[in-house]
N, C-alpha and C positions, 0 to 999 in steps of 0.2 A: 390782124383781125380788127377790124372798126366795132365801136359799136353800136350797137343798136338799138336806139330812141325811140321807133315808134312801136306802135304794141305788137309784138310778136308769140304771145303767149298761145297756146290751140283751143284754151280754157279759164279762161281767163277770169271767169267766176267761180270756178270750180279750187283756184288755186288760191283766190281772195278771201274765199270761205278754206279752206286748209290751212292759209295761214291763220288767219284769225282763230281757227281751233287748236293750233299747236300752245297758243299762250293761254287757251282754259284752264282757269286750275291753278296758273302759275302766279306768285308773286313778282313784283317788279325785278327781282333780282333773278329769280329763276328764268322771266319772260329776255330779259336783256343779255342772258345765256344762250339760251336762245336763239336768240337772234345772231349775237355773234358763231355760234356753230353754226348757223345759217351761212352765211357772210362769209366764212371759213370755206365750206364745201363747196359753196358756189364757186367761186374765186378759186379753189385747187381743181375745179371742173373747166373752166374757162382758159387758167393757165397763164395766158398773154399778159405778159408784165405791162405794155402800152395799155390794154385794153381795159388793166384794172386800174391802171393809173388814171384814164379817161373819165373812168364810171365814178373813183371816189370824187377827182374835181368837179362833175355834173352832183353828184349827191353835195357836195360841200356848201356850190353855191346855190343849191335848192334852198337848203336851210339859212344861209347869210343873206338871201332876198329877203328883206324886212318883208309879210305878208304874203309870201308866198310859200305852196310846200313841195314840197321835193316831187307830187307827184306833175303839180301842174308846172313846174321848171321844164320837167323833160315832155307834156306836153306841148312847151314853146320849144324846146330845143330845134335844130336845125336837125333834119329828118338826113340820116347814114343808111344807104345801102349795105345792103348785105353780101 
């Protein structure tokens, strides 16, 4: 399974506003819990050992790009069929 870089969301502001409402309320510690159960589900949903190995290195060098953030990385990334 490749994955898949460019926006494939059906809702994609519906789901920007969901997250952001999941961490209301929450402190830093409880938000970064969070997050990781996030991360967690997602990733036991997707399954493919390649494709989550793919997804952390894309997430890694989002954030190692001095000035750049994770989201605009994978909007450079090189665009993967589905």
């Amino acid at each position: 399974m490749a994955l898949i870089t460019q926006l494939n969301l059906t809702q994609p502001d519906d789901f920007y506003e969901a997250l952001i409402d999941m961490h209301r309320d929450f402190d830093e510690a409880q938000s970064q819990a969070a997050n990781a159960q996030l991360i967690l589900l997602l990733a036991n949903h997707i399954g493919d050992y390649a494709t989550l190995m793919e997804a952390i290195r894309y997430a890694r060098e989002g954030v190692d790009q001095p000035g750049a953030s994770a989201a605009q990385h994978t909007a450079d990334a090189p665009r993967v069929a589905a």
